[in-house]
VMD Tcl script that builds the backbone (N, CA, C; Angstrom):
set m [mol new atoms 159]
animate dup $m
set s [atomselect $m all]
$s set {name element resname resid chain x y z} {
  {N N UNK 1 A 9.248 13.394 4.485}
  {CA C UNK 1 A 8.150 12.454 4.604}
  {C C UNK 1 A 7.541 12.612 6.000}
  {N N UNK 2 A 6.289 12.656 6.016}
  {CA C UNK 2 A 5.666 13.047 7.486}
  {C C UNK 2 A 5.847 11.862 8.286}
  {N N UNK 3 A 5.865 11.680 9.644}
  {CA C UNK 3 A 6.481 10.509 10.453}
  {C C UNK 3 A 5.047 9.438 10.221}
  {N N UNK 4 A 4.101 9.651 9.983}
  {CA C UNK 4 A 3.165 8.786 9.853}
  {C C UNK 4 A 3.697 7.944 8.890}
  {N N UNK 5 A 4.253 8.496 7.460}
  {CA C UNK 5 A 4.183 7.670 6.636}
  {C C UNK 5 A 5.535 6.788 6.604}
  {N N UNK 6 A 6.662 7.594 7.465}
  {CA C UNK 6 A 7.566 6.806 7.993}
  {C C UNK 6 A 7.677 5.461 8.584}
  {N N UNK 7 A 6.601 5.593 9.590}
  {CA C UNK 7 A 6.168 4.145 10.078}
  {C C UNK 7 A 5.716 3.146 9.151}
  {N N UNK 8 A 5.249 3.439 8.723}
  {CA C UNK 8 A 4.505 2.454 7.571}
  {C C UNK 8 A 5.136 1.421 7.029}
  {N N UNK 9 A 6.393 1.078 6.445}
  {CA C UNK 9 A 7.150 0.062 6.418}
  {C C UNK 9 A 7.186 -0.391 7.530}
  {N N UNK 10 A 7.891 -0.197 8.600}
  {CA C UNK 10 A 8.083 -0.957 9.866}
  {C C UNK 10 A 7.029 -1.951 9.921}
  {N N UNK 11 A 5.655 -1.025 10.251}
  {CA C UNK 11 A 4.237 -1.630 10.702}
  {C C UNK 11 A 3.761 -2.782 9.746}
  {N N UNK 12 A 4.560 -2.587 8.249}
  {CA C UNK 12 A 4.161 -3.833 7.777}
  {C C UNK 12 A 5.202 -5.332 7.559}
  {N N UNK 13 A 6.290 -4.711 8.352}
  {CA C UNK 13 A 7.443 -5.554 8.685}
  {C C UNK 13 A 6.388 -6.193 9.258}
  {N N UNK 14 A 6.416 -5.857 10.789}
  {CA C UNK 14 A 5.632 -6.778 12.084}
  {C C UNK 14 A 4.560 -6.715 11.692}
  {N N UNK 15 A 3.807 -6.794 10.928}
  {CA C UNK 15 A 2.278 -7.365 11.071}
  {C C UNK 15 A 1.419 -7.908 9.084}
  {N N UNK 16 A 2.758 -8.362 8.344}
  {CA C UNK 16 A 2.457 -8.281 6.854}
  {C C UNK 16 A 0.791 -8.979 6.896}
  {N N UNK 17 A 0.350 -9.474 7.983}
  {CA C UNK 17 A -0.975 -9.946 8.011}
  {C C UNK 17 A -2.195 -9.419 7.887}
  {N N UNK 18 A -1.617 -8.155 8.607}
  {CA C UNK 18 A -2.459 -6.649 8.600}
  {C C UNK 18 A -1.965 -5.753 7.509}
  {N N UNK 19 A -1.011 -5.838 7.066}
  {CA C UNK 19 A -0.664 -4.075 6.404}
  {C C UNK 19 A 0.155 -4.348 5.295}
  {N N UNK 20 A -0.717 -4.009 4.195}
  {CA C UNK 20 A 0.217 -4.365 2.825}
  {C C UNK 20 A 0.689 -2.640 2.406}
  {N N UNK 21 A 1.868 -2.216 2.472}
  {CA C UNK 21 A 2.685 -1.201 1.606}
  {C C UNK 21 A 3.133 -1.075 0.042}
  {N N UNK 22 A 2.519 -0.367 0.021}
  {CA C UNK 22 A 3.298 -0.123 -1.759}
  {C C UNK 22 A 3.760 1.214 -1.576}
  {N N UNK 23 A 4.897 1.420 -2.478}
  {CA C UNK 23 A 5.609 2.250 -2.472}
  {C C UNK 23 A 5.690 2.955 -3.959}
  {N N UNK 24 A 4.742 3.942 -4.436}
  {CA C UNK 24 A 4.717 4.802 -5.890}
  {C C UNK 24 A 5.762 5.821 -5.436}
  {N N UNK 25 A 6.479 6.042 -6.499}
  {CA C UNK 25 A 7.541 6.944 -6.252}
  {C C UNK 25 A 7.106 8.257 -6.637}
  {N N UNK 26 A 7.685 9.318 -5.708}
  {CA C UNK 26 A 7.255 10.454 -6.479}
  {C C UNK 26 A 5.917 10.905 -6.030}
  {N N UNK 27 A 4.832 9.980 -5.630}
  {CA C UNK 27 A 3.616 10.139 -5.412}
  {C C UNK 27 A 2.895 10.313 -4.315}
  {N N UNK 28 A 2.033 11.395 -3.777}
  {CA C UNK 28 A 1.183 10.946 -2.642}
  {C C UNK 28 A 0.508 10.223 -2.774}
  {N N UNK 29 A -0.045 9.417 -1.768}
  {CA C UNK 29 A -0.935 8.314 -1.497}
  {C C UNK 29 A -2.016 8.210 -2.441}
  {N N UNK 30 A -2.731 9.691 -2.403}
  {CA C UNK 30 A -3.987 9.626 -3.092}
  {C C UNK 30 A -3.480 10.038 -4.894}
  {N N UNK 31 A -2.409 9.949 -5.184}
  {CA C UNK 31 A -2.019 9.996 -6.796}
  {C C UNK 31 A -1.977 8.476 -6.951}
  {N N UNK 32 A -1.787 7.410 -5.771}
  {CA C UNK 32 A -1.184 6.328 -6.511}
  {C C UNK 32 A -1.974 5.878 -7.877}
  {N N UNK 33 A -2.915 6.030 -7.987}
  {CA C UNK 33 A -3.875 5.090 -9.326}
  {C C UNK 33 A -3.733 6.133 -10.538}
  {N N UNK 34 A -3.571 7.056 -10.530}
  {CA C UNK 34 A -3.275 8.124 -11.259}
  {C C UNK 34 A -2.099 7.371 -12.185}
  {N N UNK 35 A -0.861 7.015 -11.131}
  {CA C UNK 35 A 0.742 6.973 -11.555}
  {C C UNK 35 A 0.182 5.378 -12.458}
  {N N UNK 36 A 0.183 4.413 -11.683}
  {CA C UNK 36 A -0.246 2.927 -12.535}
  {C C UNK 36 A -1.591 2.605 -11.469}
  {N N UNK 37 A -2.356 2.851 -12.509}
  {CA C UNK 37 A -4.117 1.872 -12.202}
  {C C UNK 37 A -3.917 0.598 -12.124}
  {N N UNK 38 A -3.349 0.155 -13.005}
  {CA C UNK 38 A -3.256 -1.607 -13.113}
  {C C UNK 38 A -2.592 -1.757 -11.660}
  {N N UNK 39 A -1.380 -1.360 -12.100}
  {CA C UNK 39 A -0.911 -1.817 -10.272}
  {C C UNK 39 A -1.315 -1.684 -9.239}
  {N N UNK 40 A -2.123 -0.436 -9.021}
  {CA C UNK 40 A -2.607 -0.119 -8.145}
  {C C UNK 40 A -4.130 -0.874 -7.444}
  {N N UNK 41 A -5.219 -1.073 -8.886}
  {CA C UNK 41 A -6.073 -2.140 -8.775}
  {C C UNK 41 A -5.498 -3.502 -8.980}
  {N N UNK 42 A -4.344 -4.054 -9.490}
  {CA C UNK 42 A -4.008 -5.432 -8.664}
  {C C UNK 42 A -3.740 -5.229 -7.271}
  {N N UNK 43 A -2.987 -4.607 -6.969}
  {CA C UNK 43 A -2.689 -4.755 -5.214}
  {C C UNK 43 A -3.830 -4.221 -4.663}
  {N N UNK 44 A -4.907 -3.527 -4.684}
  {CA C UNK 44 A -5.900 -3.927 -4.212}
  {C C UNK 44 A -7.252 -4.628 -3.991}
  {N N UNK 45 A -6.691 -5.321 -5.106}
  {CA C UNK 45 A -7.733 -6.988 -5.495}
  {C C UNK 45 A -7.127 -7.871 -4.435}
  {N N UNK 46 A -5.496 -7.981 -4.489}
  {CA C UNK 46 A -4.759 -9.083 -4.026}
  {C C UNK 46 A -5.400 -8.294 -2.347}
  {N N UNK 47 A -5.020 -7.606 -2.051}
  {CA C UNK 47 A -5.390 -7.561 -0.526}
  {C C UNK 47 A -6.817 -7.601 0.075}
  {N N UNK 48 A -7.849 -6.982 -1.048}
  {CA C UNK 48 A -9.007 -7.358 -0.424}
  {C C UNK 48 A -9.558 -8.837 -0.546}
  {N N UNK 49 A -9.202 -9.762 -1.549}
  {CA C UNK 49 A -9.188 -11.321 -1.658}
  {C C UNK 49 A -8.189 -11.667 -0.005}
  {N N UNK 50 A -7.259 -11.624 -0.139}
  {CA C UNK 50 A -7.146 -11.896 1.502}
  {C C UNK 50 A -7.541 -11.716 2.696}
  {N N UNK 51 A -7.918 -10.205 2.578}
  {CA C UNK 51 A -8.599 -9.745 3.841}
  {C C UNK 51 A -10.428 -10.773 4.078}
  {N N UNK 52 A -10.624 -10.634 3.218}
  {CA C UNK 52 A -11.928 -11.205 2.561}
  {C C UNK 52 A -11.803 -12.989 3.364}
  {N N UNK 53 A -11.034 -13.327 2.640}
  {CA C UNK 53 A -11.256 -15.007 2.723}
  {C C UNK 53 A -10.673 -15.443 3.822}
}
mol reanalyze $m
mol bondsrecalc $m
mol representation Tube
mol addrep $m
């Protein structure tokens, strides 16, 4: 796993205000909607409704 994406949990330890993680298994980043759409467009409804309001 490249160290960027290593961090990525941590960063949303300390800051869940800023940084929502999901974790598709198996998948790069840009497959996630590929693997589950639904999941993938709920968690990014749920975060842009927060970021948003």
């Amino acid at each position: 796993m490249p160290e960027r994406q290593r961090n990525q949990p941590e960063l949303a330890e300390l800051r869940p205000d800023l940084v929502t993680y999901s974790v598709y298994a198996d998948t790069p980043h840009a497959n996630a909607w590929n693997v589950n759409p639904g999941r993938y467009e709920r968690e990014l409804r749920e975060f842009l409704l927060r970021v948003v309001h």
